[in-house]
C-alpha positions as CSV (number, residue, x, y, z in Angstrom):
1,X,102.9,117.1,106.2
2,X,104.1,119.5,103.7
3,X,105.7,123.3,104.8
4,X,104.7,124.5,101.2
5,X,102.5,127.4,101.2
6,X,99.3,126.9,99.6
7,X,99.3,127.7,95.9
8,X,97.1,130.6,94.6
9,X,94.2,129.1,92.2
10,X,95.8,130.0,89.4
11,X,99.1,128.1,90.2
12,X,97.2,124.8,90.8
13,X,97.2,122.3,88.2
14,X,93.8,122.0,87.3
15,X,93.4,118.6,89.1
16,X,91.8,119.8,92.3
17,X,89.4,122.0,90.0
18,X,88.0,119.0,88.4
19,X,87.9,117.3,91.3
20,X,85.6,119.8,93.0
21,X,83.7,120.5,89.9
22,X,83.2,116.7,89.3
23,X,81.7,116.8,93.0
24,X,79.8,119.3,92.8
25,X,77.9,117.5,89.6
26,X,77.5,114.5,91.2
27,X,75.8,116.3,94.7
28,X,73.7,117.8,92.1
29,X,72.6,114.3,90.5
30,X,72.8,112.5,93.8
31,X,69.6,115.3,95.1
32,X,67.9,114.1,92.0
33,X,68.1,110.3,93.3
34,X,67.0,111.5,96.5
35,X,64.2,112.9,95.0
36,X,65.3,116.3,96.6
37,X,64.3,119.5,95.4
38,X,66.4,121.2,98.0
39,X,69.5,118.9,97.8
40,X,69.5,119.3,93.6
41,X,69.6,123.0,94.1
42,X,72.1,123.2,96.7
43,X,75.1,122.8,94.6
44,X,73.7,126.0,92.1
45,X,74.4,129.3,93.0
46,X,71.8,131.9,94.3
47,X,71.1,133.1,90.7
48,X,72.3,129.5,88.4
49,X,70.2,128.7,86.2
50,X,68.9,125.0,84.7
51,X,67.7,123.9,81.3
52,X,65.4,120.7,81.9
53,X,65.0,117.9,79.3
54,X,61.6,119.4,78.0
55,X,63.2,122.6,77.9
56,X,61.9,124.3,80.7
57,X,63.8,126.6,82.3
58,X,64.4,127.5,85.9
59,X,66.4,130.7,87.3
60,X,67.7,131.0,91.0
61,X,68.4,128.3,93.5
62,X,65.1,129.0,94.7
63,X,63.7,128.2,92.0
64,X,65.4,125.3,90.7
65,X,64.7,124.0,94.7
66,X,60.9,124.9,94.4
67,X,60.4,123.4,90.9
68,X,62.1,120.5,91.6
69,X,60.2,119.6,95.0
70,X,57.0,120.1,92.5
71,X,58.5,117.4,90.3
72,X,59.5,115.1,92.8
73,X,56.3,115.2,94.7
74,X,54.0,115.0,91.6
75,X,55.9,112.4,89.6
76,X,57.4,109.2,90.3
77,X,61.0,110.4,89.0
78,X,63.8,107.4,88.1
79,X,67.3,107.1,88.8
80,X,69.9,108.8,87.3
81,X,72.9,107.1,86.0
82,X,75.6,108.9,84.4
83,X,79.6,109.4,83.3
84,X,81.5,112.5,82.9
85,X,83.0,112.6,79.7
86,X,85.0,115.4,80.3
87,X,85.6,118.8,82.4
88,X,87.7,121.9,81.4
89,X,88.8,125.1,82.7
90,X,87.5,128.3,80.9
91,X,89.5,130.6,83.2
92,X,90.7,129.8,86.8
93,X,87.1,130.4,88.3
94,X,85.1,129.0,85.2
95,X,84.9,125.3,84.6
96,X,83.1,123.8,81.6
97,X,81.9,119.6,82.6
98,X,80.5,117.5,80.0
99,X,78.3,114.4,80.7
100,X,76.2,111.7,79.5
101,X,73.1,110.0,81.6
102,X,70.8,107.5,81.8
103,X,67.3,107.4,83.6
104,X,66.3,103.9,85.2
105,X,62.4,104.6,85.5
106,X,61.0,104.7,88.7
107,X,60.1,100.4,89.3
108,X,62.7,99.4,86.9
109,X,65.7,98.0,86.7
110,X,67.3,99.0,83.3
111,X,68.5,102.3,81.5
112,X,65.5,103.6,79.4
113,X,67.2,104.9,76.1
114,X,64.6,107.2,75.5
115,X,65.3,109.2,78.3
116,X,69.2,109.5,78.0
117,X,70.7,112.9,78.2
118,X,73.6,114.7,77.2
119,X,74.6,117.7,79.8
120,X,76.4,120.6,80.5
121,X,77.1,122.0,83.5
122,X,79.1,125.3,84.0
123,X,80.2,125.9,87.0
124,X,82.2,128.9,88.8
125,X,84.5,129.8,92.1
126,X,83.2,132.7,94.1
127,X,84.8,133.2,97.1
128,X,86.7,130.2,96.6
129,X,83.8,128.0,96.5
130,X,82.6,126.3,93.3
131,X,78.7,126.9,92.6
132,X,76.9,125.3,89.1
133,X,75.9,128.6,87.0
134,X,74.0,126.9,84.2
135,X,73.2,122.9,83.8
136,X,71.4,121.9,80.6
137,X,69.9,118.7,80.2
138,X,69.6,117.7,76.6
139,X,67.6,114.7,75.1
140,X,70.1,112.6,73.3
141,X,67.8,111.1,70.5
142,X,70.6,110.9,67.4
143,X,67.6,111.4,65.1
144,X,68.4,108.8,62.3
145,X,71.4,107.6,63.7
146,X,69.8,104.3,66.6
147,X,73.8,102.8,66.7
148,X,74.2,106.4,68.4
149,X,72.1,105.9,71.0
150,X,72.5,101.7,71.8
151,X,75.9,102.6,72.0
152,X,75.7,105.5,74.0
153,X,72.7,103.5,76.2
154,X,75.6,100.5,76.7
155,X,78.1,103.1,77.6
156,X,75.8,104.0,80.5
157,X,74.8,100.4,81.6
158,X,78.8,99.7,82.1
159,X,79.3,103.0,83.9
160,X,76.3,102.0,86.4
């Protein structure tokens, strides 16, 4: 047990930050797989914000919780997969995550390359709990460049 007094956030190391950030991106993916509006949205904050793979855009947990319940109960979604590449802190109560991800469609077994994804997620601490502002969801097609994406589609099959 340690008598150290806690550590204000902006004398922590940056470890537990990415920890909880990390966390909080993976409840967010793990709603998806659940095929949970509500459990997707939970991890944004009242007025975060999502760019979808088509582009659409949804504003407001609500929102993101009502569109996503539409999805899930009008289209047999698949199975995320994914690997953090990388998280950063913008400021002690902004983090910056970056990610890749693969979709196993719905009856399958294997990664569909067409439907890999590079995302974003910003995420910030309010009231010393970490909520996701903005997540984008970006179609990783390497136009021109197919060793781009078997690569980053093997990537993903080893992170599964």
């Amino acid at each position: 047990m340690s008598t150290r007094p806690p550590q204000p956030p902006e004398a922590q190391s940056g470890e537990e930050e990415e920890l909880e950030v990390r966390a909080l991106y993976a409840r967010m993916l793990e709603g998806w797989n659940a095929r949970s509006g509500e459990a997707f949205a939970a991890s944004f904050a009242e007025d975060g914000e999502v760019i979808g793979f088509d582009g659409s855009q949804q504003i407001g947990r609500m929102e993101i919780a009502t569109t996503m319940s539409q999805i899930f109960a009008d289209h047999p979604t698949g199975r995320y997969v994914w690997k953090v590449r990388g998280m950063r802190l913008l400021a002690p109560d902004v983090a910056l995550l970056r990610a890749v991800a693969g979709l196993v469609p719905a009856g399958q077994s294997e990664i569909a390359p067409a439907l890999n994804a590079v995302q974003t997620l910003v995420a910030a601490r309010r009231a010393g709990r970490w909520n996701i502002m903005l997540f984008q969801n970006t179609p990783a097609q390497f136009h021109g460049r197919p060793e781009l994406a078997e690569q980053l589609t093997s990537e993903l099959r080893q992170a599964r």
